[in-house]
C-alpha positions as MATLAB code, in Angstrom:
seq = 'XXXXXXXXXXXXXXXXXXXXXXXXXXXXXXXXXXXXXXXXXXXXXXXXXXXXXXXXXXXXXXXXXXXXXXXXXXXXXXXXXXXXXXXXXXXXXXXXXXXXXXXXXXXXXXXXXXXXXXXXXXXXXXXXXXXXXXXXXXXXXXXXXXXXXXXXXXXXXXXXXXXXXXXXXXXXXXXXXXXXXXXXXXXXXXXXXXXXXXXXXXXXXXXXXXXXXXXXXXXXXXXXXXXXXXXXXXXXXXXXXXXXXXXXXXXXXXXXXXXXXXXXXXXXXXXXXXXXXXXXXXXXXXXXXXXXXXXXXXXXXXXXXXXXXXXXXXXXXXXXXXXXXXXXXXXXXXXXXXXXXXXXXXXXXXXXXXXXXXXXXXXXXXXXXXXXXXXXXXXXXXXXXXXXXXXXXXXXXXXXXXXXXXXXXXXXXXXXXXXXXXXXXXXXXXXXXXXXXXXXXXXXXXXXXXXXXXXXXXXXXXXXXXXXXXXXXXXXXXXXXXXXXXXXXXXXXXXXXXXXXXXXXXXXXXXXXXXXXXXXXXXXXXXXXXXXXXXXXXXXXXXXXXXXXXXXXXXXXXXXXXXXXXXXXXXXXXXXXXXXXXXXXXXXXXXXXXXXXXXXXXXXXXXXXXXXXXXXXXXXXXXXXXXXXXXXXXXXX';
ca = [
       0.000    0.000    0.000;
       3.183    2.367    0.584;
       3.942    2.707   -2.868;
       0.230    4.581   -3.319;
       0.609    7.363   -1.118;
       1.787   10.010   -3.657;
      -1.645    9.378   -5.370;
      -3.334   10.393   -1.841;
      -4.563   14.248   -1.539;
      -2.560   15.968    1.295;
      -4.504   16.894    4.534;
      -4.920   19.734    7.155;
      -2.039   18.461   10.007;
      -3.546   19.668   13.479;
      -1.011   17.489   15.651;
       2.195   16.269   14.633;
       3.294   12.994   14.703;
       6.264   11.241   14.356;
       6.588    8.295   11.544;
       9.419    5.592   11.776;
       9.271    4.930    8.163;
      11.538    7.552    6.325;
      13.495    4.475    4.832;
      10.676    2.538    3.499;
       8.734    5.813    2.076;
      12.288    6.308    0.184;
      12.579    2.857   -1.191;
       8.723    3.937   -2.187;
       9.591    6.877   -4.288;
      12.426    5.286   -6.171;
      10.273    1.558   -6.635;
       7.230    4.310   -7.768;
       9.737    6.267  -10.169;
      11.695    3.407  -11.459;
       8.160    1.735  -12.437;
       6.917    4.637  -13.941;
      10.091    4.769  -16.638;
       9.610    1.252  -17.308;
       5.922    2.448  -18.271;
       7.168    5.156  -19.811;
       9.879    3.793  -22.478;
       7.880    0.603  -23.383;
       5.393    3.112  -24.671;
       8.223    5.003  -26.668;
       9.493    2.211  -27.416;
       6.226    0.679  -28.775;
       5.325    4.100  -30.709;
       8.932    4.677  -32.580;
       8.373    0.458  -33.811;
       5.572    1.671  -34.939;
       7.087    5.050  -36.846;
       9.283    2.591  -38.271;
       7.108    0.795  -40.670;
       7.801   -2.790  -42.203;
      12.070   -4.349  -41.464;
      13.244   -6.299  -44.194;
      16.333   -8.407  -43.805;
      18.956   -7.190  -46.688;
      19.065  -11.203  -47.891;
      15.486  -11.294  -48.905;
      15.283  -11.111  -53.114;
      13.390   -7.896  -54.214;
      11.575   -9.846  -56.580;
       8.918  -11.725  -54.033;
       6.102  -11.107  -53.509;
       5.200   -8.178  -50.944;
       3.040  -10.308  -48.426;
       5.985  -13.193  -48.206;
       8.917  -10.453  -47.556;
       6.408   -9.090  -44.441;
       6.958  -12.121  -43.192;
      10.695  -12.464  -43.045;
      13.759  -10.759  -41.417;
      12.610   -8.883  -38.593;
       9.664   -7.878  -38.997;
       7.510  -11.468  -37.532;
       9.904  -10.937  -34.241;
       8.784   -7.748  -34.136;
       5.276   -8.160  -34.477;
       5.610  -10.570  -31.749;
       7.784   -8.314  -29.047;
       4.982   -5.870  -29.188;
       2.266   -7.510  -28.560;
       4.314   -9.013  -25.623;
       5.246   -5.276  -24.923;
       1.436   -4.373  -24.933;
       0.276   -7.070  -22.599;
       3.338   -6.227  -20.455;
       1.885   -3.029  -20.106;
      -1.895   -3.669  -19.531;
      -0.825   -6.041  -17.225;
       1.409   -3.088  -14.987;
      -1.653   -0.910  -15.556;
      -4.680   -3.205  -13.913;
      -2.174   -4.093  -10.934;
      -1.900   -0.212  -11.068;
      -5.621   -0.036  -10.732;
      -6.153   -2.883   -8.544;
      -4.015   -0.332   -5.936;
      -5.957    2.704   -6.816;
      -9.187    0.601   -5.364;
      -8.262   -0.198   -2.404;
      -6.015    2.237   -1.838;
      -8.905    5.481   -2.732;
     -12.020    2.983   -3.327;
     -12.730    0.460   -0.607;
     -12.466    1.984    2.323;
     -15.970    3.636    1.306;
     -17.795    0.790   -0.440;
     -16.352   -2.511    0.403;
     -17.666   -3.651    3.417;
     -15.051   -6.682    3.778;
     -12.447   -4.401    3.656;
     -14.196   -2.058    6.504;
     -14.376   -5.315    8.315;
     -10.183   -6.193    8.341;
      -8.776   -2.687    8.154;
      -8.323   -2.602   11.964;
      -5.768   -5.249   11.407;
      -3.831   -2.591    9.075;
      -1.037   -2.315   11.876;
      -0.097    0.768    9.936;
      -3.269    2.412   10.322;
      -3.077    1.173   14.276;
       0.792    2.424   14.935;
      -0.474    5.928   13.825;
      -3.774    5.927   15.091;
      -1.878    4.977   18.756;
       0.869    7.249   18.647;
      -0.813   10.135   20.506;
      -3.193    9.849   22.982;
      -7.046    9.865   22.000;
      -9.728   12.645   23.058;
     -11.434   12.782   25.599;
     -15.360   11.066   24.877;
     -18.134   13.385   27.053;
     -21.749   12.796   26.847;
     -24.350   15.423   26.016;
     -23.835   17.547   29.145;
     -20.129   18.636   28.274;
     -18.742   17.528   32.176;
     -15.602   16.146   32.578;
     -17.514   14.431   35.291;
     -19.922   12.407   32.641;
     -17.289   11.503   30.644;
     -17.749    8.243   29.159;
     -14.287    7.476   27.609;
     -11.388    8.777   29.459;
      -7.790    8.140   30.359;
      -6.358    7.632   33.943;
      -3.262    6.442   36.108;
      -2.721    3.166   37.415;
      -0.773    2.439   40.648;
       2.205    2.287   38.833;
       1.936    5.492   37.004;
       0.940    3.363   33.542;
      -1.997    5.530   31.592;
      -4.726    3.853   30.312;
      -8.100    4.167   28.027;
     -11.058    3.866   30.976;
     -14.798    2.934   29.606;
     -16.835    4.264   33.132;
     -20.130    2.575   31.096;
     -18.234   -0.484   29.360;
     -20.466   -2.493   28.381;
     -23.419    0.326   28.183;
     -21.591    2.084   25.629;
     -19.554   -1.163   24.176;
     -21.378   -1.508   20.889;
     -21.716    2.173   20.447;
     -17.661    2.388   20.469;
     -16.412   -0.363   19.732;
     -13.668   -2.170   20.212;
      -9.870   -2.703   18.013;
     -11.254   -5.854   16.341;
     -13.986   -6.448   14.302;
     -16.113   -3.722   12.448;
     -15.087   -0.112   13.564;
     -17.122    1.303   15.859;
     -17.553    5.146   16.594;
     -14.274    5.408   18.596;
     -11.957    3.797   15.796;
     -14.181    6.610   13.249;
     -13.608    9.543   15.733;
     -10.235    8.975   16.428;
      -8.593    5.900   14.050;
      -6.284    7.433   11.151;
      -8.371    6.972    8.468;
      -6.800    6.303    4.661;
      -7.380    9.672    3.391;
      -5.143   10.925    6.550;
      -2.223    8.890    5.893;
       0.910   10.773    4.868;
       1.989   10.752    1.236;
       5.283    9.318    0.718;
       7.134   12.109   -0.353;
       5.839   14.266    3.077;
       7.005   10.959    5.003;
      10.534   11.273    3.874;
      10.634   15.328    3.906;
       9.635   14.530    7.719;
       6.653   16.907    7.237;
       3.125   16.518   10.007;
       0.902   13.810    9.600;
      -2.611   14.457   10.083;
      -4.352   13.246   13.566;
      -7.436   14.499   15.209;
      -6.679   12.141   18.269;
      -6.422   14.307   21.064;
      -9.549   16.270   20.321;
     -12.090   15.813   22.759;
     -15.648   14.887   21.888;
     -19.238   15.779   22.916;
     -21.547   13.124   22.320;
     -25.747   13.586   21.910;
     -25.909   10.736   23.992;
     -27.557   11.509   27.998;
     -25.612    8.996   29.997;
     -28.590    8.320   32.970;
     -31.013    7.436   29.773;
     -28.325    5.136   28.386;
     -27.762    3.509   31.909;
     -31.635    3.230   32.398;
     -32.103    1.783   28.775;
     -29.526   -0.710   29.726;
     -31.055   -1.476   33.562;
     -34.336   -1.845   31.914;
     -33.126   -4.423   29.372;
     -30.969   -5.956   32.013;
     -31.440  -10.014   31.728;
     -33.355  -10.096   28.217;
     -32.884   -9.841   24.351;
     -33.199   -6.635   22.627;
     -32.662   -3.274   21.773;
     -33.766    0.238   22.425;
     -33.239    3.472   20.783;
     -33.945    6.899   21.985;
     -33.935    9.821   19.482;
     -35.357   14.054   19.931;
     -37.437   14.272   16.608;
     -36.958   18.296   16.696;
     -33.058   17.550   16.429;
     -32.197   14.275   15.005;
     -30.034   13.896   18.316;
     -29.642   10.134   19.511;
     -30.409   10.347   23.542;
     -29.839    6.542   23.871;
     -29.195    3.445   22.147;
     -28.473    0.051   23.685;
     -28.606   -3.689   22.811;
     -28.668   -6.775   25.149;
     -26.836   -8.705   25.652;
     -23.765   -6.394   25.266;
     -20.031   -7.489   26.115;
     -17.034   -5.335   27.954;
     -14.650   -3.314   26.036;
     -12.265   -4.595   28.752;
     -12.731   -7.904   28.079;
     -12.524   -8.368   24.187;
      -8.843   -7.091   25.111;
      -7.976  -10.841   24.963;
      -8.147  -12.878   21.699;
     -10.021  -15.541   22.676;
     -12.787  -13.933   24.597;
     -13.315  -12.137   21.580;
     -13.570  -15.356   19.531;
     -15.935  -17.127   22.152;
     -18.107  -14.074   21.811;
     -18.447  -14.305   17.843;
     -19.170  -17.775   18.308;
     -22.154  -17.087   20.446;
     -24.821  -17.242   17.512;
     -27.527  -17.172   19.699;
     -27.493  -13.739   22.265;
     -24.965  -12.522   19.298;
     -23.175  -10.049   21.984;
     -21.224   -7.860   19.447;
     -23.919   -7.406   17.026;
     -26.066   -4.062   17.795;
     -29.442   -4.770   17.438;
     -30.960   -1.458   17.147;
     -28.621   -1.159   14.403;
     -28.230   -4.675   12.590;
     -30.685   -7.329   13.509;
     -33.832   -7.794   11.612;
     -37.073   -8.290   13.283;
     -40.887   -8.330   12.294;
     -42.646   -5.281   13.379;
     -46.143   -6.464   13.699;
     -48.406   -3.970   14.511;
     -45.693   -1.053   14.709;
     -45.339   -0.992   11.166;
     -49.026    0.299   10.835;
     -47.733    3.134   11.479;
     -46.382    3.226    8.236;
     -49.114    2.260    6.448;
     -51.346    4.776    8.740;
     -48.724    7.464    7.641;
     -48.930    6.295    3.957;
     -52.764    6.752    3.654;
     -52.408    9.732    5.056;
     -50.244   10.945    2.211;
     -52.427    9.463   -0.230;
     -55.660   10.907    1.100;
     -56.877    7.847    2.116;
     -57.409    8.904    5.807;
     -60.904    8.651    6.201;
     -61.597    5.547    4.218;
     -63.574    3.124    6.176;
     -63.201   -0.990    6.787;
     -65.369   -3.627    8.354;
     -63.577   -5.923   11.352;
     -65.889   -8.964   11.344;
     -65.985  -12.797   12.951;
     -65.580  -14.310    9.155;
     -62.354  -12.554    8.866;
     -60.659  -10.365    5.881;
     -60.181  -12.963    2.438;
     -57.773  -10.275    0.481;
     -57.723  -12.538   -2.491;
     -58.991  -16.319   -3.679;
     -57.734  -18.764   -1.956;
     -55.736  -16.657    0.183;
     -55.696  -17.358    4.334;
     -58.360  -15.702    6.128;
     -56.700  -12.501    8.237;
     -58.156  -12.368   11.876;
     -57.559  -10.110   14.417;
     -55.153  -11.527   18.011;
     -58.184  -12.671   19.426;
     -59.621  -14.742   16.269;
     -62.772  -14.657   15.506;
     -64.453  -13.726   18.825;
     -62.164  -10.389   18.198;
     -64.961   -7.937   16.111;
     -64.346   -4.126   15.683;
     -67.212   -3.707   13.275;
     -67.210   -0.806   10.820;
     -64.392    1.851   12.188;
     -62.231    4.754   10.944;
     -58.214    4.831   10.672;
     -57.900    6.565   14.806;
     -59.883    3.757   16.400;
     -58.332    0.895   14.011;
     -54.856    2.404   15.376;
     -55.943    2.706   18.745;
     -57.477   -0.851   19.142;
     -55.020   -2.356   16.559;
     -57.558   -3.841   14.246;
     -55.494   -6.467   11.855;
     -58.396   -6.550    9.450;
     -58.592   -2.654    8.756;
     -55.265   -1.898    7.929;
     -54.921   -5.421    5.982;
     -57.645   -3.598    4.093;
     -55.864   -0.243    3.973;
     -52.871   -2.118    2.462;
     -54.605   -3.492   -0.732;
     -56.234   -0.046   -0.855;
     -52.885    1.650   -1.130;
     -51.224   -0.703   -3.339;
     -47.140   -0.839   -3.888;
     -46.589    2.197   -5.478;
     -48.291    3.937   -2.519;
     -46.620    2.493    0.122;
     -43.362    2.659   -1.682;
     -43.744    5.943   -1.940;
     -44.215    6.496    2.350;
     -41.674    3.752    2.668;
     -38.937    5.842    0.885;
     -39.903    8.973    2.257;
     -39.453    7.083    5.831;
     -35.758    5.805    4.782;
     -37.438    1.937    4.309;
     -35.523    0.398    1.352;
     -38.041   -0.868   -1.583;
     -37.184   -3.248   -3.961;
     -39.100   -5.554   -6.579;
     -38.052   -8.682   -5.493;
     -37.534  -10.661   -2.499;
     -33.768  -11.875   -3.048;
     -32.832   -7.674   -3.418;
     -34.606   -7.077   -0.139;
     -32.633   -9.654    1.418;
     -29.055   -7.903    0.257;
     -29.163   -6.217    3.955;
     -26.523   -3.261    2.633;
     -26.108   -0.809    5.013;
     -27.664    2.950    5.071;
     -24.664    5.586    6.069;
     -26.239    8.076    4.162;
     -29.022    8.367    7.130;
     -26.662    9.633    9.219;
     -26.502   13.710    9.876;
     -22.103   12.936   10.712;
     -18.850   14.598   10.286;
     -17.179   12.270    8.504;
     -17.895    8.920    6.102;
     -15.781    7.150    9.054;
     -18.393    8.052   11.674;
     -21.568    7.148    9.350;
     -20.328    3.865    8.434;
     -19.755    3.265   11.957;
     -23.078    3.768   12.976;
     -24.933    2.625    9.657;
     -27.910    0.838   10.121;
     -28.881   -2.189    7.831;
     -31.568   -0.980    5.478;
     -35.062   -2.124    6.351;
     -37.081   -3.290    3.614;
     -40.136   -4.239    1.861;
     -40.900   -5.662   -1.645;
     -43.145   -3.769   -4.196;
     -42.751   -5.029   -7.515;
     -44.913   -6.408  -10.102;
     -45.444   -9.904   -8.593;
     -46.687   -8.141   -5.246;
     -49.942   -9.799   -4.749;
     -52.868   -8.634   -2.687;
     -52.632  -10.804   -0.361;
     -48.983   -9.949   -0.360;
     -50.657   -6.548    0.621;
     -52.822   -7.054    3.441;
     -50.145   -8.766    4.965;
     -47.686   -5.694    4.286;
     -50.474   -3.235    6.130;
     -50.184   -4.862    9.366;
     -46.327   -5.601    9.628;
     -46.319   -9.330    8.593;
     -44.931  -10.754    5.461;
     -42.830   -8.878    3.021;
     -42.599   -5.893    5.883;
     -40.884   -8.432    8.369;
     -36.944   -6.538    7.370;
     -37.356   -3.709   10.097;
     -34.693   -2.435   12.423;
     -35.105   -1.067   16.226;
     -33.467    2.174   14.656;
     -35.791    2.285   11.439;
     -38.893    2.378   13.292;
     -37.869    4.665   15.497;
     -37.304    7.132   12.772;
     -40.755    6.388   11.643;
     -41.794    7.709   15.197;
     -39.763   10.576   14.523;
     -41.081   11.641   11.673;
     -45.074   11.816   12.912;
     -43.389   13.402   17.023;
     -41.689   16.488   13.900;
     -43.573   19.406   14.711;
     -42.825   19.882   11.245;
     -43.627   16.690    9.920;
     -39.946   16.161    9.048;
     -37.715   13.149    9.110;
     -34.645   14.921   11.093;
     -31.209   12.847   10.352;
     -29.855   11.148   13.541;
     -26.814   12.550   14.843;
     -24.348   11.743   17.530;
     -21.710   14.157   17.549;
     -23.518   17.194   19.468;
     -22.185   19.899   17.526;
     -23.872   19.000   14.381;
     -26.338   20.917   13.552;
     -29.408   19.813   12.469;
     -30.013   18.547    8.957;
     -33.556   16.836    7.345;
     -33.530   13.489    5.850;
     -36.895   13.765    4.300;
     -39.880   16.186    4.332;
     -42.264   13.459    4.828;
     -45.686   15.366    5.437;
     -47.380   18.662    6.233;
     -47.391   20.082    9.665;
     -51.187   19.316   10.244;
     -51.118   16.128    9.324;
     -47.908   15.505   11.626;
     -50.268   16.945   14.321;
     -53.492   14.214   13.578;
     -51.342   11.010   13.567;
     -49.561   12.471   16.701;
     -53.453   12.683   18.299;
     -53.949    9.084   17.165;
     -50.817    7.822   18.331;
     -52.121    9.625   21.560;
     -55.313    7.430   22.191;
     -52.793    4.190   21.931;
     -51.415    5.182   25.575;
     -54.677    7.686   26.824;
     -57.624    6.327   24.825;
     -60.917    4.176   26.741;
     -59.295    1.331   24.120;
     -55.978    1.837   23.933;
     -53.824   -1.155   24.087;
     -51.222    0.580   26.582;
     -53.690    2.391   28.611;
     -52.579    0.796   31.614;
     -48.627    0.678   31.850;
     -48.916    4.127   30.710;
     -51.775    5.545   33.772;
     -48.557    6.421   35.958;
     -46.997    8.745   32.748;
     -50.364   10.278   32.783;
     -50.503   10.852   36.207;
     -47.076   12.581   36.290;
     -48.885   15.232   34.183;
     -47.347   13.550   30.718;
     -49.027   13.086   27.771;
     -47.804   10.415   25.400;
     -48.663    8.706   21.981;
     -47.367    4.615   21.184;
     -47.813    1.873   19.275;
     -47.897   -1.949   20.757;
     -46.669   -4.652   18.357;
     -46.338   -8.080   18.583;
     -44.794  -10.654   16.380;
     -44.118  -14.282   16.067;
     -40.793  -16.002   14.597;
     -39.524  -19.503   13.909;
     -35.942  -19.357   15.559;
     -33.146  -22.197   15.107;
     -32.429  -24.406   18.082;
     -28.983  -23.605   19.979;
     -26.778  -25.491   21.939;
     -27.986  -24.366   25.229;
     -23.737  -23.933   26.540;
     -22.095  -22.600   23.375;
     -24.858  -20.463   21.657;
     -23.928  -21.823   18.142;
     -26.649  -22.942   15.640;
     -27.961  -26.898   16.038;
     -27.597  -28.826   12.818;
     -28.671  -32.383   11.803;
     -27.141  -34.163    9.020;
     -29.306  -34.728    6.057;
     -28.222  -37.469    3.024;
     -30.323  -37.747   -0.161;
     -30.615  -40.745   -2.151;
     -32.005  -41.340   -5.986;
     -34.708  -44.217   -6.415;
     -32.272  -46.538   -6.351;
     -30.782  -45.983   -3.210;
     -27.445  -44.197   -4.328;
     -26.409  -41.265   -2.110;
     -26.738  -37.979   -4.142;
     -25.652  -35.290   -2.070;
     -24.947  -35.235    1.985;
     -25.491  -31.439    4.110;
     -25.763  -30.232    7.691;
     -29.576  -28.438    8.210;
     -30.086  -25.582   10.409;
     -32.585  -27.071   13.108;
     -36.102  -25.129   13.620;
     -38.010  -24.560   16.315;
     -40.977  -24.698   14.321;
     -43.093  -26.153   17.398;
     -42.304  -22.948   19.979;
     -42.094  -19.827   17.909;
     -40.271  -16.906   19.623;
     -42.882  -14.227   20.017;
     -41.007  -10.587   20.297;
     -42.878   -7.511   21.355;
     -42.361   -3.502   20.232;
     -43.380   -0.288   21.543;
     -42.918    2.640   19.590;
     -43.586    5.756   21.633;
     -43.453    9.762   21.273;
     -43.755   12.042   24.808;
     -45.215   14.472   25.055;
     -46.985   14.905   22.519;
     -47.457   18.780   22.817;
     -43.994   19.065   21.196;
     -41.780   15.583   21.447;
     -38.422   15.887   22.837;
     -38.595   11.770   22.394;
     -39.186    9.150   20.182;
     -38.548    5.631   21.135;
     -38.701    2.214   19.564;
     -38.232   -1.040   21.760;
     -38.061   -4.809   21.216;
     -38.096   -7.542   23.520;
     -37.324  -10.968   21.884;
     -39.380  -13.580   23.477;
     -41.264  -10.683   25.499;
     -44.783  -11.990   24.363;
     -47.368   -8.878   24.030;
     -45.615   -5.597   23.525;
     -47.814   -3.961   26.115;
     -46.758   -6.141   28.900;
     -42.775   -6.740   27.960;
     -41.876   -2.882   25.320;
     -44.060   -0.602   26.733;
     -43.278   -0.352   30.467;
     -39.951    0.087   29.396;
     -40.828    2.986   27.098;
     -43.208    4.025   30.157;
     -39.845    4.065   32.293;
     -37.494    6.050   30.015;
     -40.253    9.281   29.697;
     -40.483    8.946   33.750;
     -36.741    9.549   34.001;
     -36.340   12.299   30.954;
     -39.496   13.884   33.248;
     -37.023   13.454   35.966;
     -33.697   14.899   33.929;
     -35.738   17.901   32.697;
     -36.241   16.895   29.138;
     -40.154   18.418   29.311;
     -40.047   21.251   31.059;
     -41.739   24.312   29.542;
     -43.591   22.090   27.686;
     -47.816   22.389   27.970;
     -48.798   19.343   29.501;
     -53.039   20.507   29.478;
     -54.777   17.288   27.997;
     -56.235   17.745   24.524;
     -59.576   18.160   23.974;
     -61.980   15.347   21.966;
     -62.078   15.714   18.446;
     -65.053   15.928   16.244;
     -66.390   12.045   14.868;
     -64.951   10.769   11.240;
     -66.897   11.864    8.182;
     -69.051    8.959    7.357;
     -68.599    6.851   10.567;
     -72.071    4.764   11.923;
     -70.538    3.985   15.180;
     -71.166    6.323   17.901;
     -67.890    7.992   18.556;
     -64.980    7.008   21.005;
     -63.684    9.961   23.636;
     -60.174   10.650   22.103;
     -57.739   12.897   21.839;
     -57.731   15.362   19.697;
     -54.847   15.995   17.282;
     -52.502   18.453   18.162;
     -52.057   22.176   16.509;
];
């Protein structure tokens, strides 16, 4: 890779640091420059053959015939020497190029590459040869800071993590993908010092000792964490107004510390079943159930479709021929009658927004889906790619939005979409199961906008703000903000209860319960790695064809996962929160208290204050609507 740096643009030096490779950057320059006239006379060389037209070889008789004497003396050797010149040189020129990728290239678009440059010991010596900033959360104190450096007993400084394993997936460790502390601090490729600066012994670029201020509120992060404390999942804690990220956590999590050693770190990667280093707010893929009507309740909003009305009845919703029967949780005893889009959100009717989906149709969703950041693709096998989405991210550098890159959530709208394909899509099962934690908190964000806008998140808190997406008007922001309301404050709503002590602390709060089933493999129970049986296939005749190890299914005990997605308060939101609990059963029992939990303790850090907490007045009925109207909320101004 040394021999590339003269093609690498020169950057600002703030700190100087000192490079033990003057000799090799010298060897560099004259291997580089000695190449380069290689290059440089075959070309001549290959252009003045040319110049010289046909060789004949004195001995050859005048008198035969033209195409014979081209093919005698010197001129067939020639011929041949220059082709072997030219392939010479196309060779030197795609080795050239194979370089230039992954010298300018890969570090932005090949993932494997992301994955192994920690063990660039290059990259490492630099990165290492000054101490590292200071990390501070969103209060600025030196008190709160949650990456610092102290003194042993014996006067040896080292990195301390005061919320290791609260903030280990966040940062990162040296192995592995890079995490935000290797993209705050880690020398990245376009940093590195050309060759020719290395040998004139001029600075090498190195924001190291820089301290940073993160977004991140470390008493929300510790009570994220506490809350999650012996289960699977993930929480993440956004301001809508800002894009700022209060809180993110997964469980189970790992130390920093401990990951020092080798193989801890391979015991943990192992572990296929609680997956410790994978961030699941950021990478793991879960079906949202009933959360992801919000997206199809913000969709038909966009297409005017908001005061269409369905039918929940005993017999069930048949979207197509053929097709299974959709019935509400509670089967068929569960019967909501003839209702409007607030009370099908509030209640959670299956049927109605199973209905809502056909209604729509793909390009409609699509349409909501992109404006929401939700990846949509014709196909199945290109929803499955799972790329990740660094572009969401409102950051200072490509280092720190790869870092923190989500994988895309997805759902498939193309041609062979059926409607049955639909109704399942309008209530979060089927083709909509691709969701992150992180993507559906931003599609809580987008509705908690006062603006109706889909902020980018940030982390670093000097940012300032930027907007992903305008993703609908103020007003209509405000209505799905009142609907969201009557989830945690309406006679019906499905978190009524966990959320009574919110309301009583003088908060008012919109959600969304969702619950979801999913066939798991089996694990070994004291390694965490996948179960497999071996499978042989035989022809009629008894021969073996082909032998493979299956992935065992726990097709008999489905994990059942619940959400919460939640907004507080929803005067003007200072949060918007998505949870999953894997294996938590009904997201009103296992998500929402936790989400109930987090707005007590913002109450408590003084996120709300100033904010009108007056409860909203009952709107007027649907247009249309038979049923006598439900007290609700009404939608906020």
């Amino acid at each position: 890779m040394l021999l590339l740096f003269l093609l690498q643009a020169a950057t600002p030096t703030p700190t100087i640091v000192n490079v033990p490779e003057k000799t090799p950057a010298l060897l560099t320059l004259v291997y580089l420059g000695g190449f380069l006239v290689i290059i440089l006379l075959l070309l001549v060389s290959l252009f003045i053959n040319r110049r010289r037209g046909v060789t004949v070889a004195a001995a050859v008789p005048d008198d035969l015939p033209q195409e014979v004497r081209r093919r005698l003396g010197s001129t067939s050797t020639n011929r041949g020497l220059r082709g072997l010149r030219w392939i010479f040189v196309m060779l030197a020129l795609t080795v050239f190029g194979f370089h230039v990728y992954w010298t300018h290239y890969a570090p932005e678009s090949n993932e494997k590459f992301q994955e192994l440059s920690y063990k660039d010991l290059r990259n490492r010596r630099l990165s290492e040869s000054t101490l590292r900033g200071w990390i501070l959360d969103r209060s600025g104190k030196l008190d709160n800071a949650l990456a610092l450096y102290r003194r042993d007993a014996g006067g040896n400084i080292y990195r301390d993590y005061p919320m290791d394993q609260a903030m280990a997936q966040i940062f990162g460790s040296d192995r592995g993908d890079p995490g935000l502390e290797r993209a705050l601090f880690g020398v990245q490729s376009g940093a590195l010092p050309e060759a020719l600066e290395v040998v004139k012994g001029q600075a090498v670029a190195s924001n190291g000792n820089k301290d940073v201020r993160l977004t991140i509120d470390r008493d929300l992060q510790q009570t994220a964490m506490d809350q999650l404390k012996g289960k699977h999942g993930a929480v993440v804690v956004l301001n809508p107004q800002t894009g700022e990220l209060l809180a993110m956590y997964s469980e189970p999590s790992y130390s920093l510390k401990q990951v020092d050693d080798e193989t801890t770190w391979i015991k943990l990667e192992a572990n296929q079943r609680d997956r410790p280093l994978v961030s699941r707010a950021l990478g793991a893929y879960y079906i949202p159930g009933s959360t992801f009507k919000t997206v199809t309740m913000t969709a038909a909003f966009l297409a005017g479709e908001q005061n269409t009305e369905f039918t929940c009845s005993g017999g069930g919703y048949y979207a197509a021929p053929g097709a299974n029967v959709i019935f509400d949780d509670g089967g068929a005893g569960e019967v909501h009658g003839h209702i409007g889009i607030a009370e099908a959100y509030e209640v959670s009717c299956n049927q109605y927004f199973a209905q809502m989906g056909v209604k729509l149709g793909p390009e409609r969703l699509k349409h909501a889906a992109q404006l929401l950041g939700i990846g949509t693709y014709d196909t199945p096998a290109e929803a499955l790619r799972g790329r990740r989405e660094p572009e969401l991210w409102n950051a200072s550098s490509d280092a720190v939005k790869r870092a923190l890159a989500p994988r895309e959530a997805t759902i498939v709208t193309g041609k062979q979409v059926t409607r049955y394909d639909l109704a399942l899509m309008g209530y979060g099962q089927g083709y909509a199961g691709q969701m992150t934690p992180f993507q559906m908190a931003l599609a809580a964000s987008a509705i908690a906008n006062m603006d109706g806008r889909l902020m980018k998140p940030k982390i670093e808190f000097d940012r300032a703000p930027e907007m992903f997406q305008q993703v609908m008007p103020p007003q209509t922001a405000a209505t799905l903000r009142g609907i969201m309301g009557l989830v945690t404050g309406g006679p019906s709503g499905t978190a009524r209860g966990v959320f009574a002590p919110v309301k009583a602390a003088g908060i008012n709060t919109g959600g969304k319960t969702g619950t979801a089933q999913k066939i798991e493999p089996v694990y070994d129970p004291k390694t965490g790695e996948v179960k497999t049986r071996h499978r042989v296939e035989k022809d009629n005749k008894g021969n073996i064809i082909r032998e493979y190890e299956e992935t065992m299914m726990d097709e008999e005990h489905p994990r059942i996962d619940g959400w919460f997605l939640c907004i507080a308060p929803l005067e003007r939101p200072q949060l918007a929160i998505a949870i999953i609990v894997e294996g938590g059963g009904y997201g009103s029992k296992s998500a929402a208290p936790i989400a109930a939990a987090l707005v007590l303790k913002a109450k408590d850090l003084g996120y709300f204050k100033g904010v009108n907490a007056n409860p909203p007045a009952p709107p007027p009925a649907q247009p249309g609507s038979q049923r006598q109207p439900r007290a609700r909320a009404t939608p906020l101004q």
